[in-house]
N, C-alpha and C positions, 0 to 999 in steps of 0.2 A: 734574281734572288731577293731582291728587296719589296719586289712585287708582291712573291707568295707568302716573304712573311709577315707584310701587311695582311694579307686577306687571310693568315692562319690567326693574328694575333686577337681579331677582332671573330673571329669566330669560336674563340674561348680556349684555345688549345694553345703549348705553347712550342715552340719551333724545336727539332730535335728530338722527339718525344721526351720533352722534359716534362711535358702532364698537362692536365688543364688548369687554366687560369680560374683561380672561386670566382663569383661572379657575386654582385653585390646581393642586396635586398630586393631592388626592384629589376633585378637583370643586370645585362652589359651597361657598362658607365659610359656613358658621352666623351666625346675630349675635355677634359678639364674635370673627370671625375665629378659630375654630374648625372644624376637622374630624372631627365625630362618626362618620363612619361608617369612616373610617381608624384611628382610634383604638379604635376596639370589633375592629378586624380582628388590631389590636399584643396588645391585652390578650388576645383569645385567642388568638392564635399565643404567647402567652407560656407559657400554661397547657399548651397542647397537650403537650409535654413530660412534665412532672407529672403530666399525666392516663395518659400511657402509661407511665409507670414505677409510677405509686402502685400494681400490684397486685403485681410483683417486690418494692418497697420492703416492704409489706406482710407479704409471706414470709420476706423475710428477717428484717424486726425480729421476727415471733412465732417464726420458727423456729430462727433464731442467734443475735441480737444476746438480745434478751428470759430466754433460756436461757442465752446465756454470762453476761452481769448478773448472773444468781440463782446460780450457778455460784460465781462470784467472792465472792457474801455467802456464802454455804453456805463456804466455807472459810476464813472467818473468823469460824466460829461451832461450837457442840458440834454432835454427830450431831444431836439435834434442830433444829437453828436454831435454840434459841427462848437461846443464852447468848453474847455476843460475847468472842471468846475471841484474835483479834487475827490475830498471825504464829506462833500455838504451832503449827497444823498443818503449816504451811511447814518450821520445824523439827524437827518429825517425818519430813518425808518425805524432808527433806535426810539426816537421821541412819539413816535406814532403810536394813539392810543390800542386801534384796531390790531396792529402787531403785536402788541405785545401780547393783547387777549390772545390771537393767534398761536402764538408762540409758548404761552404757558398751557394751553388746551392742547397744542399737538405734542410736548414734551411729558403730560400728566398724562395722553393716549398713548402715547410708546411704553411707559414707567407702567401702565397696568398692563397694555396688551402681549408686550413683547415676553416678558416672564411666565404671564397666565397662558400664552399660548405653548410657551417652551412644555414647561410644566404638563397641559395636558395632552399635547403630542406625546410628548416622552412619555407616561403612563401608559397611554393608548398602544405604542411599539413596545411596552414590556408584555402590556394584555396578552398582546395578538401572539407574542412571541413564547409567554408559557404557556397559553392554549394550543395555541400552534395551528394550523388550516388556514393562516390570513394571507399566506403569500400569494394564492390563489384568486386571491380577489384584490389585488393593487389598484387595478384602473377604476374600482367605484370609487375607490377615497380620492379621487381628484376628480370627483363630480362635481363640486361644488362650487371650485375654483371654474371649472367648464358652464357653470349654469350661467346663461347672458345676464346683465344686470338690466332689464328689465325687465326680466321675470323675477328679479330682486327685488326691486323696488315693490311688484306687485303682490307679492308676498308681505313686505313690510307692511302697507297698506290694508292689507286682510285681517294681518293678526296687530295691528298696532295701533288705528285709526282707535278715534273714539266711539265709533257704532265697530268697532272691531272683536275680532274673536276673543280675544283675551280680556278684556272687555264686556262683551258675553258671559265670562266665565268670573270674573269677579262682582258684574251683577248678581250671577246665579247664588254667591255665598253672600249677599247683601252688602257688598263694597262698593262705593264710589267710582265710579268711572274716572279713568286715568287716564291725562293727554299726555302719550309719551313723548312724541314728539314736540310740543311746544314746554315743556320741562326739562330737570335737567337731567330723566331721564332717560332721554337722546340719547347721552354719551354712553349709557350701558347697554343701550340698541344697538351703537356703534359697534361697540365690545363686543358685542357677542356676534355679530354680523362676520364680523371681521375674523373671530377664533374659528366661526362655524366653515370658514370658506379656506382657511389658511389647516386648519389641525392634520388634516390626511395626507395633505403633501407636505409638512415637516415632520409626519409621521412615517415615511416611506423614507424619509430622509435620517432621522432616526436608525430604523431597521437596518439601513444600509451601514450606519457605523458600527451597532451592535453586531454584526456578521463579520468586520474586520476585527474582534477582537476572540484573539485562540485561545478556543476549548479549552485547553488543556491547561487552563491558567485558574482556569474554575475547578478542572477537576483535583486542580493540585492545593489548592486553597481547601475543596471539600475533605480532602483525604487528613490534611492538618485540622480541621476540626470547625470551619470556618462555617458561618453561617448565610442566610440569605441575606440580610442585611451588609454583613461583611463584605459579601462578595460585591455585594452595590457599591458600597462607597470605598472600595481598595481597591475593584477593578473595574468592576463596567463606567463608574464617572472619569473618573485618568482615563481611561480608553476612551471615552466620547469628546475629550474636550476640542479633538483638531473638528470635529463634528460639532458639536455646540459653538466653536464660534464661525462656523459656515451657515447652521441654520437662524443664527443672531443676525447674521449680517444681511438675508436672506428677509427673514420678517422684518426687520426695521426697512428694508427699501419696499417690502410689499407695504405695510401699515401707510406707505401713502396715494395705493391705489383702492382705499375704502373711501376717499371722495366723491366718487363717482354717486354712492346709492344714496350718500346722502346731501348730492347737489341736485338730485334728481327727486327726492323726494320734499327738501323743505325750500330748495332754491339756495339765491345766491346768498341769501341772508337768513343764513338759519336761526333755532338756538343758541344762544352765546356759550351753552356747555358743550355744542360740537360745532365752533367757526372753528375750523381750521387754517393752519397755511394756504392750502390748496385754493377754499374760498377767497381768502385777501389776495393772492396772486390773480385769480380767476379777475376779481372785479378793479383790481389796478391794470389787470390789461384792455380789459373794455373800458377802460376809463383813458388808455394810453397813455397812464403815467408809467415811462419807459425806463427812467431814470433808478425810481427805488422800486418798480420791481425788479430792475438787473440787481439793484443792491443788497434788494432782499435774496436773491436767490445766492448772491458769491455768499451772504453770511448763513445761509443755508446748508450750502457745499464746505463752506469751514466747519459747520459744527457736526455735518455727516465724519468729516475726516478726522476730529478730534476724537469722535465716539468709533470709527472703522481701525482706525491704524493702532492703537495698541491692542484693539482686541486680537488683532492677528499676529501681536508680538506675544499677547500673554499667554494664548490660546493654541500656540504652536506647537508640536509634537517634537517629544524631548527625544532626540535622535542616540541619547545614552542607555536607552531601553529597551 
């Protein structure tokens, strides 16, 4: 008797035909009112997560975090590392005259480029967008960024030298020939190098925000009376701005891959109106001073993070709309 009504109680029914037993959420309960087989299903949907990040995580700690750490010791230590030497490099590179040139020439190319660039992307994605036919042709506008930079430089050199084409062409109206490169009209070579290679791809970038924002917000503004302009600055800017601080954050890390064309065209020691950072790191590392350029780089990474992190607090989409 006590057999079967073991094997009746656990089989959900209860003895006597008094009915069946409800059975829980996850089925029959364990002794102790327990659900083992729902609980091993939580624990690994916990992990699942973990398990798909840990090989990104991975990369990152050996190839950033792991490297910037040892970065940060190394400059607060002699060129060997083997002396701790505290914030003496910090003070060197703050006193250093070449840094600071550096440092005010790559803060005055962010302060033109990054706005000018915004600016004419963002026109170029209204262009395309009240013409309409552009979406069709994406992959040319990121030709430019794909063009090798020695086909850069060689271009530079065509239209920029002083027997150059432009050059040619201000002879032809009886103007003086122009060394753009040894002047400080370098830095508006730089300028425009730099807009002419970045504008398609924040302009795609663009388009993609302009498309998250619903029709029906324009057409409701038109039906009240609202104009072209209106509709720019009530709806399409609020709507771009989780977009405008992605492609801010976006040109300011590209604006330091325009080094390339012009370490390759004027060398290590250009123009003083385009030495960049890029250049003073370049030639303190062939030079093996280890010490301030780790220390130029941590005040580097400070002043990215001063300029990154409230952008993405100010710039964040207001979740009340």
């Amino acid at each position: 008797m006590n057999r079967n009504f073991g094997t009746i109680w656990q089989s959900g029914s209860s003895p006597q035909g008094a009915g069946p037993v409800p059975a829980g959420p996850a089925g029959p309960r364990a002794p102790g009112g327990r659900f083992p087989a729902r609980r091993s299903r939580v624990k690994r949907g916990r992990w699942a997560p973990v398990l798909f990040l840990a090989p990104s995580f991975a990369g990152l700690l050996l190839f950033f975090l792991l490297p910037f750490a040892d970065t940060v010791r190394r400059s607060m230590t002699n060129a060997r590392g083997n002396a701790f030497v505290g914030a003496e490099s910090y003070a060197s590179v703050l006193e250093n005259e070449a840094f600071r040139l550096a440092m005010g020439n790559t803060a005055r190319f962010v302060a033109v480029c990054i706005p000018l660039l915004l600016a004419a992307s963002l026109g170029l994605a209204l262009l395309l967008r009240a013409v309409g036919g552009g979406r069709r042709l994406k992959t040319s506008y990121l030709l430019p960024m794909a063009v090798p930079v020695a086909s850069v430089v060689l271009l530079w050199q065509v239209l920029f030298h002083q027997q150059g084409l432009l050059n040619a062409v201000l002879a032809a109206f009886g103007a003086p020939p122009v060394d753009f490169m040894g002047t400080s009209a370098a830095f508006w070579v730089l300028v425009l190098t730099y807009v002419w290679k970045n504008a398609g791809y924040n302009m795609i970038l663009w388009m993609a925000g302009l498309d998250s924002i619903a029709q029906s917000r324009y057409e409701a503004a038109r039906v009240d009376g609202a104009g072209p302009w209106q509709c720019f600055w009530h709806i399409t800017l609020p709507g771009l701005l989780p977009t405008l601080g992605m492609v801010a954050i976006l040109s300011l890390l590209n604006s330091f891959k325009v080094f390339r064309e012009a370490y390759l065209v004027a060398g290590a020691y250009p123009h003083d109106s385009i030495y960049l950072l890029q250049h003073l790191f370049n030639n303190w590392f062939v030079n093996l001073d280890i010490s301030r350029l780790c220390a130029a780089a941590v005040l580097l990474a400070a002043a990215l993070l001063v300029f990154i992190l409230p952008m993405q607090h100010f710039l964040r989409p207001d979740d009340t709309t």
